[in-house]
N, C-alpha and C positions, 0 to 999 in steps of 0.2 A: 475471576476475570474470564471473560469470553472475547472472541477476537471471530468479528467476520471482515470477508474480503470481498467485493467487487473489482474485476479485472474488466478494463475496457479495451479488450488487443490494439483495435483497428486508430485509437490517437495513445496505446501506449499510459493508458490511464490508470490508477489503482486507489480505490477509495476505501478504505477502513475504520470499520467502526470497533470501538469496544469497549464493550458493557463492565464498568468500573464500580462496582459497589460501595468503594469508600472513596473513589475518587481520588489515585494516586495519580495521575498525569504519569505515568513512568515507562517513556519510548522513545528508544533511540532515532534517531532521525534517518530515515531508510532512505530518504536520496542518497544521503551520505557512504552509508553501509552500503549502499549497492554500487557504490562506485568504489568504495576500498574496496569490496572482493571483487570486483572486475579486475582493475588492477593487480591485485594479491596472482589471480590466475590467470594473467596474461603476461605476470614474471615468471610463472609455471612453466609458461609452453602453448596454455590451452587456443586453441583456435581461434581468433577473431569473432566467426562466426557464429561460434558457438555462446558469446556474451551478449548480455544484455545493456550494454555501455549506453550513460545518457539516453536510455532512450524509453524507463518508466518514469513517472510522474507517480510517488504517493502524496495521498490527502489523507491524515489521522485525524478521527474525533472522537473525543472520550465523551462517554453518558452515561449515567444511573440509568436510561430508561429503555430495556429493547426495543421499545415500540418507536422512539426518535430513531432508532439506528434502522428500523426499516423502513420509516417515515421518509427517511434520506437516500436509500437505496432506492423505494420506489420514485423519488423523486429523477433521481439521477437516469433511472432507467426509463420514464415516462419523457425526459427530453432529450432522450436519444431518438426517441422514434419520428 
């Protein structure tokens, strides 16, 4: 299994593709995760500022086929401009 990322800072975006050979579907749900350990580390102490709270957006897509997964990356990146 391979795992690429596109990060889009500027709306907070994050689009993930990953190249799944037998096709496990098997990914935890990263809004989720990224708000327990905000939380987890803001009962730490840690800064405010320093989280990421609400405020990424992931997109997961599993595919057998690299070429879809950059098919979609350029896609993404062609209607930003």
């Amino acid at each position: 299994n391979y795992l690429f990322a596109l990060f889009i800072p500027n709306n907070c975006r994050v689009f993930i593709g990953i190249l799944d050979s037998i096709r496990e579907n098997h990914m935890p749900n990263l809004n989720e995760l990224l708000k327990n350990e905000c939380e987890k580390r803001l009962q730490k102490g840690i800064d405010t500022n320093l989280l990421l709270i609400n405020e990424h957006q992931f997109e997961v897509k599993f595919d057998m086929d690299i070429q879809n997964i950059w098919k979609r990356f350029i896609k993404i990146i062609s209607n930003r401009k």
